[in-house]
PLY file of the C-alpha trace (Angstrom):
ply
format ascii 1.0
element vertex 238
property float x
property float y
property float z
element edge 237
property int vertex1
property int vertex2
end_header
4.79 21.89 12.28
1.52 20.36 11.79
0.55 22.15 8.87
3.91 21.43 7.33
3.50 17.49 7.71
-0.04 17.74 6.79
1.26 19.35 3.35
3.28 16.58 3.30
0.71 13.76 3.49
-1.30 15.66 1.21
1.79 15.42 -1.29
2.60 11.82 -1.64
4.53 11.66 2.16
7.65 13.16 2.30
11.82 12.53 3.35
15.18 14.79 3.96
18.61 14.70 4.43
21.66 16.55 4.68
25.29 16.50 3.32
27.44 16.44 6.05
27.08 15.00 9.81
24.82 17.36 11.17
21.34 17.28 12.29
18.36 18.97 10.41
15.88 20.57 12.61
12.68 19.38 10.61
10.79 19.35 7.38
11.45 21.04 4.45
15.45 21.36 4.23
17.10 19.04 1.87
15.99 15.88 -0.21
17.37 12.83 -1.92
17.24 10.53 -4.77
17.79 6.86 -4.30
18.08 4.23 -7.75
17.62 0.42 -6.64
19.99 -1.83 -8.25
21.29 -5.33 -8.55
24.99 -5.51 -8.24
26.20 -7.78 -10.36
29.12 -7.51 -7.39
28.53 -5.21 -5.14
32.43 -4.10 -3.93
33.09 -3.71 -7.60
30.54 -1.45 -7.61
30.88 0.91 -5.19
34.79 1.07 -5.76
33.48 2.22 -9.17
31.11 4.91 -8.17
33.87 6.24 -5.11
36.38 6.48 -8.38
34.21 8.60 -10.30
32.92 11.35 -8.25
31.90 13.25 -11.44
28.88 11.28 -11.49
27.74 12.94 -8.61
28.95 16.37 -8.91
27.52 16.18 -12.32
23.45 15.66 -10.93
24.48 18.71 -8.49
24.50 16.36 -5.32
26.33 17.72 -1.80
26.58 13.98 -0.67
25.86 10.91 -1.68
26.50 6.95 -0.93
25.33 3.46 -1.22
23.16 1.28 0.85
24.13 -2.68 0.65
20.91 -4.91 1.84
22.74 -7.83 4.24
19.43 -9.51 5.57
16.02 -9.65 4.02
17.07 -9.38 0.57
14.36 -9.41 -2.37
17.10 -10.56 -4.64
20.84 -10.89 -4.49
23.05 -7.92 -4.90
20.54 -5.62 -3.60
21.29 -2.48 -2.72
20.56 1.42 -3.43
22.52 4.79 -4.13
21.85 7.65 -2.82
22.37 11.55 -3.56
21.90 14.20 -1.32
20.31 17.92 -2.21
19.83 20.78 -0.98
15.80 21.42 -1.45
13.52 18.98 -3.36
13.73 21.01 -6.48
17.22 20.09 -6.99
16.43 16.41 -6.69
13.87 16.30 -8.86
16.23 18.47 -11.66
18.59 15.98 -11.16
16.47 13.39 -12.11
16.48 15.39 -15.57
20.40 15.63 -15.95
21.03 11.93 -15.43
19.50 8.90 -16.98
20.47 5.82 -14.94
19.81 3.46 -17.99
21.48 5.60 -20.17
25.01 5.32 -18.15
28.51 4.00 -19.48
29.09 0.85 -20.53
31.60 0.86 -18.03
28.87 0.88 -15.11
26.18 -0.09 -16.76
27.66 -3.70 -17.26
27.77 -3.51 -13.37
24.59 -3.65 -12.29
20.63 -3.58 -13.35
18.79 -0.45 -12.41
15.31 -1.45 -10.70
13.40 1.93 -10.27
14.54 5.38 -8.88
12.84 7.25 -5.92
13.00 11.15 -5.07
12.69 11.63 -0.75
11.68 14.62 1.64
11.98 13.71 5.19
9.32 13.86 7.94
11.78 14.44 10.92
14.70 16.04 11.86
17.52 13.52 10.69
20.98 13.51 10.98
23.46 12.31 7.81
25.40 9.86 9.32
25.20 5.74 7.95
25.81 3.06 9.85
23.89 -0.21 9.89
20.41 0.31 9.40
17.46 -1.07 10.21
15.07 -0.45 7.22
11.41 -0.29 7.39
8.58 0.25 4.61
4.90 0.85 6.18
1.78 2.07 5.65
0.32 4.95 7.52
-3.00 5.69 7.40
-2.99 9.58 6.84
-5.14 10.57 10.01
-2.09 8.66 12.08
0.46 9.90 10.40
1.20 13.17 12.96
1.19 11.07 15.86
3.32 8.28 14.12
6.00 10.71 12.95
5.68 12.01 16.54
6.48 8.53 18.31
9.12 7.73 16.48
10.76 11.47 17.68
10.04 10.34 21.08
11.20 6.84 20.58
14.54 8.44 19.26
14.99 10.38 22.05
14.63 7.80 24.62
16.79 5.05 22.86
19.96 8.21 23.12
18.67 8.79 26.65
19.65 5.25 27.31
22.94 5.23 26.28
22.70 4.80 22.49
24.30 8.74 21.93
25.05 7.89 18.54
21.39 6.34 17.21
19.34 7.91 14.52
15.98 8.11 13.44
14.97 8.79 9.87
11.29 8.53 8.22
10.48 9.50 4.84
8.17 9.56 2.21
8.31 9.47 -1.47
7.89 11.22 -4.43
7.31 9.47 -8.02
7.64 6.59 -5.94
5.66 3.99 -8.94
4.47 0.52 -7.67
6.96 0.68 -5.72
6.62 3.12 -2.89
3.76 5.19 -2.91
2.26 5.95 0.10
4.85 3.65 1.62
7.02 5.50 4.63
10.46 4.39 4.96
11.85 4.33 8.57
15.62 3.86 8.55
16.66 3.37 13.18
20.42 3.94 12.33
23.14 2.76 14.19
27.51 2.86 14.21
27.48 -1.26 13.96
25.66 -4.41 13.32
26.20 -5.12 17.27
24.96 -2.29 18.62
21.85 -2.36 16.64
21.48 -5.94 18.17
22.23 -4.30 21.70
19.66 -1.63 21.52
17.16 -4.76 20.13
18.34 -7.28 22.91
17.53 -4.30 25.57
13.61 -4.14 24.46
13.28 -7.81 24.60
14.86 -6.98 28.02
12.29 -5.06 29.22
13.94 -1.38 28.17
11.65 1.69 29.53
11.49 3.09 26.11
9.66 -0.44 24.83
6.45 0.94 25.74
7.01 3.62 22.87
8.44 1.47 20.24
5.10 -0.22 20.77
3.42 2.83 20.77
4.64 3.34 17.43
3.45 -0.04 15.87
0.23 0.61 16.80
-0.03 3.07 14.32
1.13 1.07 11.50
-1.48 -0.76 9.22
0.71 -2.83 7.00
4.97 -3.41 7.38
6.14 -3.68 4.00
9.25 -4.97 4.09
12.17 -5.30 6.66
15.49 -5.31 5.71
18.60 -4.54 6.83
21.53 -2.40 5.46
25.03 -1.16 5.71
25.22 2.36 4.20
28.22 4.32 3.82
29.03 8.19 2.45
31.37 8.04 -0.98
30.89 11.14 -1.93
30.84 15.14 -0.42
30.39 17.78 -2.52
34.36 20.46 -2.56
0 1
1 2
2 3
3 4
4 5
5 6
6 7
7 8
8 9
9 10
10 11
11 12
12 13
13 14
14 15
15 16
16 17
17 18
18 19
19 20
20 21
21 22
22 23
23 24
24 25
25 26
26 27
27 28
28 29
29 30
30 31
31 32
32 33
33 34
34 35
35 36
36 37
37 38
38 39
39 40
40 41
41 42
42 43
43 44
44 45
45 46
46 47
47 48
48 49
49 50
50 51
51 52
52 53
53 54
54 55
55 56
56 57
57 58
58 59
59 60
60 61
61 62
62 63
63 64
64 65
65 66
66 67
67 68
68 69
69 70
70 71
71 72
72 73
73 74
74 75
75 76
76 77
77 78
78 79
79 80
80 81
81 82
82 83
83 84
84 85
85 86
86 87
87 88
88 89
89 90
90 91
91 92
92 93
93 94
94 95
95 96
96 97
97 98
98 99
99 100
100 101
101 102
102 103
103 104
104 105
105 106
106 107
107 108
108 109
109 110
110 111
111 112
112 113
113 114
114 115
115 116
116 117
117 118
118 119
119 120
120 121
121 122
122 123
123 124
124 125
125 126
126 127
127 128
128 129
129 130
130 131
131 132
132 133
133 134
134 135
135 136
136 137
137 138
138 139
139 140
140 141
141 142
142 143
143 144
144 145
145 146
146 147
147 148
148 149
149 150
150 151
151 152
152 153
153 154
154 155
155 156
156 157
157 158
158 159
159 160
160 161
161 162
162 163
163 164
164 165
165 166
166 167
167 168
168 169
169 170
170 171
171 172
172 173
173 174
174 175
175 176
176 177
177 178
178 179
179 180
180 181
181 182
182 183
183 184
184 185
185 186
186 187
187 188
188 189
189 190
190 191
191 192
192 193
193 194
194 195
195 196
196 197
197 198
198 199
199 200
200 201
201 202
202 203
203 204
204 205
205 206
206 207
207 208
208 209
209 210
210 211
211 212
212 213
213 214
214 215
215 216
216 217
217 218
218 219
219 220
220 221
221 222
222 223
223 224
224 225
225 226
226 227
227 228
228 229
229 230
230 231
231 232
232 233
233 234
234 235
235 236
236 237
């Protein structure tokens, strides 16, 4: 395991993901692509892109969705879509069968297309959205191990509690630009907005897994950004 996340670092920082609701059991099985966007209105857009499922089967995706930013928002309309694959070859050939500037007028007049992202995950990670709390952080490389490891621990010990249904994502990019390189993005994933404030409003309570949440920051030189999301699945490969 630590040679495989060393690999990783040594690669840009990886992600991964999964079509369906189950878990993954670690590095190197599945990827995604992600394409920032400004919705010009977001419902309109997504009803769009759940209408026309050919877009996705087209890039050879087994899932895919959108992510709508609802607090901390760069710009208005912001959100992202997603695409699930099977191995991080197939994202990146995707990347090669679809240009997202070169789409129909149809969706095109929908939205502007900020910058695209391939992903490999860091962590075993489980396919299910929710609301998400979003972080982008820097990781110095020699921390990176134990700061992947934390936030397995943290994850643990937040379902331990009583959160059964609360994820933990992190995952690095590939071809990330300006944008995202050597960023990690940390998505702490949970079924509602008010359980995510639960599980928030039990560390300022004093909650016995604070101590590694804390743990975790430690290891963080810079946040990025932190946002949060509402994600949902539109799409599953037949």
């Amino acid at each position: 395991m630590k040679k495989i996340i060393l690999l990783a670092c040594l690669l840009l920082t990886p992600l991964y993901l999964k079509a369906d609701h189950h878990t993954i059991a670690g590095p190197g099985e599945g990827a995604f692509n992600t394409i920032m966007v400004q919705a010009n209105d977001t419902a309109k857009y997504v009803d769009y892109l759940r209408a026309n499922p050919e877009l996705f089967k087209a890039v050879g995706a087994t899932a895919a969705g959108v992510c709508i930013t609802r607090s901390g928002n760069d710009y208005e309309g912001q959100m992202l879509v997603w695409s699930a694959y099977p191995d991080l070859a197939s994202a990146m050939h995707a990347n090669t069968l679809y240009d997202p500037n070169d789409a129909p007028s149809a969706l095109a007049n929908l939205r502007t297309v900020k910058y695209g992202v391939s992903w490999k995950g860091l962590k075993s990670f489980r396919l299910d959205p929710g609301w998400e709390r979003v972080l982008r952080v820097k990781v110095s490389p020699e921390n990176l191990n134990a700061y992947v490891e934390a936030l397995r621990e943290l994850e643990t010990a937040i379902i331990n509690s009583g959160h059964e249904s609360f994820n933990m994502g992190v995952f690095g990019p590939f071809g990330g630009g300006v944008h995202e390189t050597q960023t990690l993005m940390v998505r702490a994933i949970s079924p509602t907005a008010r359980e995510s404030g639960q599980i928030a409003d039990e560390y300022f309570a004093g909650a016995s897994w604070g101590p590694i949440w804390e743990k975790s920051r430690a290891l963080i030189d810079k946040v990025v950004s932190d946002t949060y999301e509402l994600c949902e699945q539109i799409y599953s490969a037949e």
